[in-house]
C-alpha positions as CSV (number, residue, x, y, z in Angstrom):
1,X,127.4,127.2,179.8
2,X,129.0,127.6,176.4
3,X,126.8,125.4,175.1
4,X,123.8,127.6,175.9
5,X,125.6,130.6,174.8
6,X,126.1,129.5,171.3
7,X,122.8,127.8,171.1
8,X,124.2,124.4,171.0
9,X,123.0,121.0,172.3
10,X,126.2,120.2,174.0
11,X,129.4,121.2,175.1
12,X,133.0,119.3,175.5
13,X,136.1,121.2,177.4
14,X,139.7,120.6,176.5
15,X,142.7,120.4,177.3
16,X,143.9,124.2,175.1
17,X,142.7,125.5,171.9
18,X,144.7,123.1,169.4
19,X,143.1,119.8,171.3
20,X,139.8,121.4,170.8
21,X,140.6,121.8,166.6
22,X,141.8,118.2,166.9
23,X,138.9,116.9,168.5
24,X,136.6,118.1,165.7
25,X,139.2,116.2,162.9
26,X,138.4,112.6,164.9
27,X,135.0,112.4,163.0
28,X,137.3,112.2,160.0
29,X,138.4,108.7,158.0
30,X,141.5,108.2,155.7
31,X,139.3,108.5,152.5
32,X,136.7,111.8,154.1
33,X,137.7,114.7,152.8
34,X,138.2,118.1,154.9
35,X,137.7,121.8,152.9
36,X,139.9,124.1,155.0
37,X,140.2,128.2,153.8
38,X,143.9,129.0,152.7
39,X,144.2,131.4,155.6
40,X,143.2,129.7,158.0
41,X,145.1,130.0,161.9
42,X,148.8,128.7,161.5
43,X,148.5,126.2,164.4
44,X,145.4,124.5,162.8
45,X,146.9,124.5,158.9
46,X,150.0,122.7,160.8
47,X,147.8,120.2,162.2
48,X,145.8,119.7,159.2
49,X,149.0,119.0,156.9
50,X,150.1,116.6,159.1
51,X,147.3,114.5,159.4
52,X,147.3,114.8,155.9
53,X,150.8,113.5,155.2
54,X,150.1,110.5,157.7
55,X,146.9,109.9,155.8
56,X,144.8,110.4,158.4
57,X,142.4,112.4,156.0
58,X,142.2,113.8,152.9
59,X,142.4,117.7,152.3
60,X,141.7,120.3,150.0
61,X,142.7,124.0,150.8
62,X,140.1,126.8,148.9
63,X,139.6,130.5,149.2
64,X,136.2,130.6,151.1
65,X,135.8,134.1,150.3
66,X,135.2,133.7,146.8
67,X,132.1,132.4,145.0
68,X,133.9,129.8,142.7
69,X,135.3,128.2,145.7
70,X,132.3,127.6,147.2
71,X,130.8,126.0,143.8
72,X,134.0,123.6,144.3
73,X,132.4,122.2,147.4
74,X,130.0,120.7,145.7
75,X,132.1,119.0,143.2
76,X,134.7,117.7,145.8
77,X,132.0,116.2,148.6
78,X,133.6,116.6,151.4
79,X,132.4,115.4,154.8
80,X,133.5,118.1,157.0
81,X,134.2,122.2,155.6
82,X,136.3,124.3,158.3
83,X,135.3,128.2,158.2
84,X,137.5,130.5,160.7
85,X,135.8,134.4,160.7
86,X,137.2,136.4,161.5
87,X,140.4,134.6,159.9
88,X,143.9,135.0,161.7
89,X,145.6,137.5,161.3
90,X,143.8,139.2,158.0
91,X,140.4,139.4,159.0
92,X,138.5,138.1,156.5
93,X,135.2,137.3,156.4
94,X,133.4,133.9,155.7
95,X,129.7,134.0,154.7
96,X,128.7,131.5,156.9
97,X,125.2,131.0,155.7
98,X,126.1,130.5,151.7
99,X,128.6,127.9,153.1
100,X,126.2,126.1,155.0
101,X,123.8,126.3,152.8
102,X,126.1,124.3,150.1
103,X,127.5,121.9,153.1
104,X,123.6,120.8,153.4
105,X,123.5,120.3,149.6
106,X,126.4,117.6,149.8
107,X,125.8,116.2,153.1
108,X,128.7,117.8,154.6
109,X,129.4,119.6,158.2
110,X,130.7,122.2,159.1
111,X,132.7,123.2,161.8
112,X,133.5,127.0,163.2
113,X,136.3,128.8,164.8
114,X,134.7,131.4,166.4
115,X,137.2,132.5,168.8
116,X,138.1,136.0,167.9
117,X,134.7,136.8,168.6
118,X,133.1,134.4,171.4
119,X,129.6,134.2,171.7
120,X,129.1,137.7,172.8
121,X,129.5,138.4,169.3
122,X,128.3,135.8,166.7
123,X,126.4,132.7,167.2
124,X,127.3,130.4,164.0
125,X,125.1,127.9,164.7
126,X,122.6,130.1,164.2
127,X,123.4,130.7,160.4
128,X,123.8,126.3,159.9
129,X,127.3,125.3,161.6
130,X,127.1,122.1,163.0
131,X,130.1,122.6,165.4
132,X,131.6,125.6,166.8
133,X,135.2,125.7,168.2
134,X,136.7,127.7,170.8
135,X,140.3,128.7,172.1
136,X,139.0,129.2,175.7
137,X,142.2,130.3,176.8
138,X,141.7,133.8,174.5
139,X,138.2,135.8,175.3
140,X,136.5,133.4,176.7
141,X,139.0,133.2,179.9
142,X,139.8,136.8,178.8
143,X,142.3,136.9,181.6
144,X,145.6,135.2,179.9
145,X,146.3,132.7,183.0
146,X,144.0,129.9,181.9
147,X,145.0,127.4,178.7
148,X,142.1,125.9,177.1
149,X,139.7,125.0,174.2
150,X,136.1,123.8,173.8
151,X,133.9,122.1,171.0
152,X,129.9,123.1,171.0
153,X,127.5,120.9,169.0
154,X,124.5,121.6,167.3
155,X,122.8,118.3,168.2
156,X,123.3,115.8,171.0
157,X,124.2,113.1,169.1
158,X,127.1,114.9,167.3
159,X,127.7,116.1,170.9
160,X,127.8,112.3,172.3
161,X,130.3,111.7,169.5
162,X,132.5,114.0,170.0
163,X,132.4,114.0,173.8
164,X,132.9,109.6,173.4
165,X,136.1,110.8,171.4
166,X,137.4,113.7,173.7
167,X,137.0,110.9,175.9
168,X,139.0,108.5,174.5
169,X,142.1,110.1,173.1
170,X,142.5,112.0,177.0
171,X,142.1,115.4,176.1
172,X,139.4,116.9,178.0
173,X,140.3,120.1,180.2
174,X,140.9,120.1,184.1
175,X,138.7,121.1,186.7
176,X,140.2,124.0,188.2
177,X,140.7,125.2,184.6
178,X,137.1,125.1,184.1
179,X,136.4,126.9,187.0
180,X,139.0,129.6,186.2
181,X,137.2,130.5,182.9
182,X,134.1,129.8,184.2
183,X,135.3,133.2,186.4
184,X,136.3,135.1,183.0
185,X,133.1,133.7,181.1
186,X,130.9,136.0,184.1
187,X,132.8,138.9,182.1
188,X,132.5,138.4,178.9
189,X,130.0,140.9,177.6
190,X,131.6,143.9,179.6
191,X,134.9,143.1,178.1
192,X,134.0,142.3,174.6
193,X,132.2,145.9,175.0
194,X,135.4,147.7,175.9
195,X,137.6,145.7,173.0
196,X,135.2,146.8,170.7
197,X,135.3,150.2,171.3
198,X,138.8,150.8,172.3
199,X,139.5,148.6,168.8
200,X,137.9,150.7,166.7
201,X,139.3,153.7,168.1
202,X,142.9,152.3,167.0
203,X,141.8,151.3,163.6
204,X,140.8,154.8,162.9
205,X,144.0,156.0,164.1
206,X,146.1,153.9,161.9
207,X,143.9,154.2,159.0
208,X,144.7,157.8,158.8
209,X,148.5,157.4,159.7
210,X,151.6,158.2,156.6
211,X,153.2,155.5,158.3
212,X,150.7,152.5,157.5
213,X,149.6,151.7,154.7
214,X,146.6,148.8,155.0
215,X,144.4,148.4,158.1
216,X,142.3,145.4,158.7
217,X,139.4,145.9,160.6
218,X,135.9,144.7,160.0
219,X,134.3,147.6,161.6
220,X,135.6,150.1,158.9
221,X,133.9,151.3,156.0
222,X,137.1,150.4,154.0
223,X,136.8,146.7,154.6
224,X,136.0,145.2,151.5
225,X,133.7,142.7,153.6
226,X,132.2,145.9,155.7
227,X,128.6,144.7,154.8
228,X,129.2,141.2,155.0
229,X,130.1,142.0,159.2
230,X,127.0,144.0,159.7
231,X,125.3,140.9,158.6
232,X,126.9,138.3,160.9
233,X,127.9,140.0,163.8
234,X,126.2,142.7,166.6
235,X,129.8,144.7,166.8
236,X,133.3,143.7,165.4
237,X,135.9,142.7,168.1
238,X,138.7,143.8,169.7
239,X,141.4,142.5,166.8
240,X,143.0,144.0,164.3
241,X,146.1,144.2,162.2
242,X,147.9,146.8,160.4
243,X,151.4,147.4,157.5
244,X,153.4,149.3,158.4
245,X,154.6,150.8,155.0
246,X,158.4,150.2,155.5
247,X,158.0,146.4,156.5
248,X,161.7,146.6,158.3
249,X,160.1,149.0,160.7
250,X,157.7,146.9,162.1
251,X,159.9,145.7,164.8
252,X,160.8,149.2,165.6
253,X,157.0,150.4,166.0
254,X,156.7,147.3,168.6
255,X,159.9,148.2,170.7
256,X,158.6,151.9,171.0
257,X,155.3,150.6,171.9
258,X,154.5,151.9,176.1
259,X,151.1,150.6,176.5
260,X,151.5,147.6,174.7
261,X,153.2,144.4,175.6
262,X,154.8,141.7,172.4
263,X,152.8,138.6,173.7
264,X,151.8,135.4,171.6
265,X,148.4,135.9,172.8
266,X,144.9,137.5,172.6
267,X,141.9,138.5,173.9
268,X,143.5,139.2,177.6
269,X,142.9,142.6,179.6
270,X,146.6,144.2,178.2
271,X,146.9,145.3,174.8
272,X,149.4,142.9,172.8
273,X,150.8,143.0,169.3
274,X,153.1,140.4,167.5
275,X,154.0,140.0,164.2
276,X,152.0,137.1,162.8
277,X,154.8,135.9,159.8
278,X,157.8,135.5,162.4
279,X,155.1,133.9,165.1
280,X,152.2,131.9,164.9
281,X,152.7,131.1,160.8
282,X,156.7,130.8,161.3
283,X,156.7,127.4,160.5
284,X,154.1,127.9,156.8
285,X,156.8,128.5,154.2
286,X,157.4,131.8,152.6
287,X,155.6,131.5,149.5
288,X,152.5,130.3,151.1
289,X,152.5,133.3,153.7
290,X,152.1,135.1,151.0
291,X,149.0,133.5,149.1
292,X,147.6,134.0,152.6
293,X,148.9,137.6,152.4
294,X,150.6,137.4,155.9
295,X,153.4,140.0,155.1
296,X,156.9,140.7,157.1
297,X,155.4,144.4,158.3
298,X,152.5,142.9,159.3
299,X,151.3,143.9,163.0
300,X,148.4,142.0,165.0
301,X,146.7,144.0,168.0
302,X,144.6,142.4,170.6
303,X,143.2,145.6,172.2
């Protein structure tokens, strides 16, 4: 099903989100080289670096979102490029089709995170990617009760691949998991609807609050990537994240917070915040937090 969704030739379930990004790395030798952006979600830079460090692969860390860095690629010839757009917790935007478009120049794939918008939303095989990955357990599920991750590839026999592999290293998802999100996945488009709308709602909000003083939102004018979304996406999800202007205070905004629960999570039916630089990239260090500009006051919302 999520194959035909994203307009792929075939489809592998897993196991939860992570098994899903380290299914894609298996195509991977000690001497191929993988392009991954320098915000990319803390879970999947942590996995990265480590297979790194065992020499598992080789890895090179760019800034997607500028031009230079995607005249790199070509230089450093690497055999898989990771994109993640919207990126976690920031929002930035990838241009998926100039990065494809180079990828095809040097023989490279490349592989997409697309779970902060699901298929309901953008289709990046569509624009060139060769593999698109999934967090099932976030809008996909959409339910927060199901852990879970999927792979979708643009041709069977990268498909077969990565299925022989999923296969071999045991971490394929279970049946009644499947048939839990397959329940969500009915859902999708009536939810993704109502996160959309209720997200822009609050991004307007903040953006006009004393209290905040950045709001990251692909759906607002103010983006800086504003025209870049209307390009590669129908509507523009149900995440954002905001500063609060006094970073110290962003703990006191989430314990005065009614509606809202302080969950790990995303893309459930409750509204949940957390703080992305004491959470998910609590284990990057300091400095590099901040070349991703993942800052202390910084609050993610899943509406």
């Amino acid at each position: 099903t999520l194959a035909e969704l994203e307009g792929g030739a075939r489809g592998i379930i897993t196991a939860t989100g992570m098994a899903a990004v380290h299914l894609a790395t298996q195509l991977l030798n000690n001497d191929d080289t993988l392009v991954i952006p320098h915000d990319c979600y803390g879970g999947s830079y942590r996995l990265f670096t480590s297979l790194e460090k065992r020499g598992l692969l080789k890895l090179k860390v760019l800034e997607l979102t500028k031009p230079e860095s995607l005249e790199q690629i070509s230089t450093i010839k690497p055999k898989l490029i990771w994109i993640e757009t919207p990126s976690n917790p920031v929002l930035r935007l990838t241009d998926i089709k100039a990065v494809t478009d180079i990828a095809k120049q040097c023989g490279a794939l490349v592989a997409a995170d697309n779970t902060f918008l699901s298929p309901a939303l953008q289709n990046p095989i569509k624009f060139g990617v060769d593999i698109v990955v999934h967090s099932t357990t976030k809008y996909i599920n959409g339910h927060s009760d199901v852990v879970g991750g999927s792979v979708v590839a643009a041709t069977q026999e990268l498909g077969d691949e990565l299925a022989w592999w999923a296969n071999n290293i045991g971490i394929t998802g279970a049946p009644f998991d499947s048939y839990l999100t397959l329940r969500g996945l009915r859902t999708l488009n009536v939810r993704l609807k109502q996160h959309q709308e209720n997200a822009f709602a609050i991004a307007e909000y903040l953006e006009s609050s004393p209290y905040v003083s950045q709001v990251y939102y692909p759906g607002l004018a103010s983006h800086p990537q504003h025209e870049l979304a209307k390009k590669q996406m129908p509507k523009y999800g149900g995440m954002l994240t905001f500063e609060v202007k006094d970073g110290d205070d962003a703990l006191t905004v989430l314990d005065n917070l009614e509606l809202a629960c302080f969950a790990a999570s995303l893309g459930g039916v409750r509204t949940t915040t957390q703080i992305p630089a004491t959470m998910a990239f609590l284990d990057i260090p300091e400095e590099e937090r901040q070349e991703m500009s993942i800052f202390q006051g910084m609050i993610r919302v899943s509406t």
